[in-house]
ZAMARGU-4260 file (C-alpha; in steps of 0.2 Angstrom, whole numbers, plus 5000, padded with zeros to 4 digits):
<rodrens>
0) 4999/4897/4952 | 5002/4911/4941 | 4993/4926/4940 | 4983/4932/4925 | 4984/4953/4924
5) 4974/4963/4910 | 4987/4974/4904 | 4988/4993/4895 | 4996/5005/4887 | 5005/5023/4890
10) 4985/5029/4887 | 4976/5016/4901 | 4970/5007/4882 | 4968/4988/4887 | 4980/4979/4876
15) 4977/4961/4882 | 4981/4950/4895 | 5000/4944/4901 | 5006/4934/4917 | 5012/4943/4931
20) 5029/4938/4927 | 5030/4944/4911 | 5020/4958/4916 | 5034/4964/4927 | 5048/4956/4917
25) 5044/4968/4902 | 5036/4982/4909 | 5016/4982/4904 | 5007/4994/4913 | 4994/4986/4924
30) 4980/4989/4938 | 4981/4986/4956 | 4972/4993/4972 | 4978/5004/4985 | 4970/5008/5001
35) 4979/5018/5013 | 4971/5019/5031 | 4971/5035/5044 | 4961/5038/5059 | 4959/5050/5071
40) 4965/5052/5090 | 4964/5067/5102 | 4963/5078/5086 | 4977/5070/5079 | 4977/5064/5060
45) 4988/5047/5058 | 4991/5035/5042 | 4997/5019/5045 | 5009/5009/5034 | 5011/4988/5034
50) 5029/4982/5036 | 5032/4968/5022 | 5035/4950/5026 | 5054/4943/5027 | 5045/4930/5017
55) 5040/4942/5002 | 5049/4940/4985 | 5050/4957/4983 | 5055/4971/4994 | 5055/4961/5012
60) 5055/4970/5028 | 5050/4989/5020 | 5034/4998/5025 | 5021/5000/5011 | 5005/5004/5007
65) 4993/5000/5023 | 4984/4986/5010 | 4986/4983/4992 | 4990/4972/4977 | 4985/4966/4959
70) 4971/4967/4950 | 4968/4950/4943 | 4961/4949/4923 | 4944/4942/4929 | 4941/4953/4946
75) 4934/4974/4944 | 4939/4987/4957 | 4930/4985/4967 | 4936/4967/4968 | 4951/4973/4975
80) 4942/4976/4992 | 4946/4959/4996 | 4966/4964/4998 | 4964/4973/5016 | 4954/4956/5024
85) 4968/4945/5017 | 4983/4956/5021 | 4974/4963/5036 | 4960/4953/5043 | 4950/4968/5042
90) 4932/4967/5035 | 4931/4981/5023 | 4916/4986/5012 | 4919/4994/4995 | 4907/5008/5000
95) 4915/5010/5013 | 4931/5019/5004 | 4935/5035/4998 | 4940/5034/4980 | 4957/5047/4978
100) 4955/5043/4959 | 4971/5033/4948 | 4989/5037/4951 | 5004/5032/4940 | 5014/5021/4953
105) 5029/5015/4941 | 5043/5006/4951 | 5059/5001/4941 | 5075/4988/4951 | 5088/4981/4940
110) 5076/4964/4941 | 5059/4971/4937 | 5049/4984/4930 | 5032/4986/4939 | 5022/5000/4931
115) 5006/5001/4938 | 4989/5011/4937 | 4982/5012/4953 | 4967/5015/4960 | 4968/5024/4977
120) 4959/5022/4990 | 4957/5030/5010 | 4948/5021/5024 | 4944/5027/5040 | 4950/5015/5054
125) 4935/5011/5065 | 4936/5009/5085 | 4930/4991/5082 | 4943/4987/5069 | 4959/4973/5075
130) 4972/4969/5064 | 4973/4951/5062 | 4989/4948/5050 | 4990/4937/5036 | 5010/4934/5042
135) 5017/4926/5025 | 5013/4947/5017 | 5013/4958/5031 | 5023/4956/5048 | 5017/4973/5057
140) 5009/4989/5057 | 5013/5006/5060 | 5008/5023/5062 | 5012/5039/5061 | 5006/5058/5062
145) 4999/5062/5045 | 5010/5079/5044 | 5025/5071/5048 | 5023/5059/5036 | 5017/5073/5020
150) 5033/5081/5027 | 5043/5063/5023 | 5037/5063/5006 | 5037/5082/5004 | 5058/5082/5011
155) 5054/5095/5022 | 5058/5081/5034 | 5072/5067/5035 | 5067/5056/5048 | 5051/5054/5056
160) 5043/5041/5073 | 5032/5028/5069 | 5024/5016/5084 | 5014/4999/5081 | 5018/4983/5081
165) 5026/4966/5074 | 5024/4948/5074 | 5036/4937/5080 | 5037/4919/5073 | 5026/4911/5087
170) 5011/4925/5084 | 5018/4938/5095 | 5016/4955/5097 | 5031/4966/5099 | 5029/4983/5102
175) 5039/4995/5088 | 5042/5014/5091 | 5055/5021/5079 | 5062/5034/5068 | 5061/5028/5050
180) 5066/5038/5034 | 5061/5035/5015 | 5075/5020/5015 | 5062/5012/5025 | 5049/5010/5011
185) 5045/5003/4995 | 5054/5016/4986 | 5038/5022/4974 | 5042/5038/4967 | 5041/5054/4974
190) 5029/5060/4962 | 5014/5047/4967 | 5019/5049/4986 | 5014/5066/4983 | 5000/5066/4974
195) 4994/5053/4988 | 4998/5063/5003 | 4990/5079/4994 | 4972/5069/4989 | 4972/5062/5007
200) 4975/5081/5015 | 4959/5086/5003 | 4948/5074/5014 | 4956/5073/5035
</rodrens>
């Protein structure tokens, strides 16, 4: 079933609506959500990140974003809510977020040309939360201190250690603790990892 996305110019001016395909084929800009989680542990500051699906079309197997994805042409922000309980099995509340305002998040391969407008979001990981994956989009989560990670995105650091987890094919748990480097995510541009990592450092 395809996706219908409202889609905009360089301005954020709604110029109509396009399928997602050719949404990403020609390069429209267009809106999705992003929430990024952290939490808090012996005075400590973590961000965690998912680790796509070998399933997914586009860049399998890479740490992302803790939950996001389109907007659809029908669905407001705050609609987009619904992302981290699909991806995440987490039941999150719009009011619940911390709004980190719209960021340019363009990504360009030789196949595609997603140019996004995305609306940032934090969430605070509660004691109570689990993560119960939605395997065919996320196999795992990690976590890692916030600092080294603003350091990551920042260059002042190459290489950084993330624990969590990952699903195996028959719903298990395996334990990950590694070093990881920006080869190891989505490649979004520089530019809107920092303006992330500085919005999140204004409010943990």
């Amino acid at each position: 079933m395809s996706e219908e996305l409202k889609i905009y110019d360089e301005n954020q001016t709604e110029i109509g609506v396009a399928d997602r395909d050719e949404v990403h084929k020609i390069g429209y800009w267009h809106q999705t959500f992003q929430c990024w989680f952290v939490d808090q542990n012996d005075d400590m500051d973590y961000i965690y990140l998912q680790k796509r699906s070998n399933d997914k079309k586009d860049f399998p197997n890479l740490l992302d974003i803790t939950a996001a994805g389109h907007l659809l042409s029908t669905e407001t922000v705050a609609d987009g809510v619904r992302e981290v309980e699909e991806e995440l099995g987490i039941d999150v509340h719009f009011n619940e977020l911390i709004s980190l305002g719209v960021i340019e998040d363009p990504i360009e391969t030789k196949s595609f040309l997603d140019r996004e407008w995305a609306h940032v979001f934090l969430y605070r990981l509660k004691e109570s939360d689990e993560f119960n994956l939605q395997q065919e989009e996320v196999s795992g989560i990690v976590k890692s201190t916030f600092q080294d990670f603003y350091d990551l995105c920042f260059d002042k650091k190459k290489e950084i250690r993330v624990n969590g987890f990952e699903m195996r094919e028959l719903g298990e748990r395996t334990i990950v603790n590694r070093n990881i480097s920006l080869e190891d995510i989505v490649p979004h541009r520089k530019a809107y990892l920092q303006q992330v990592v500085k919005r999140i450092a204004d409010y943990i």
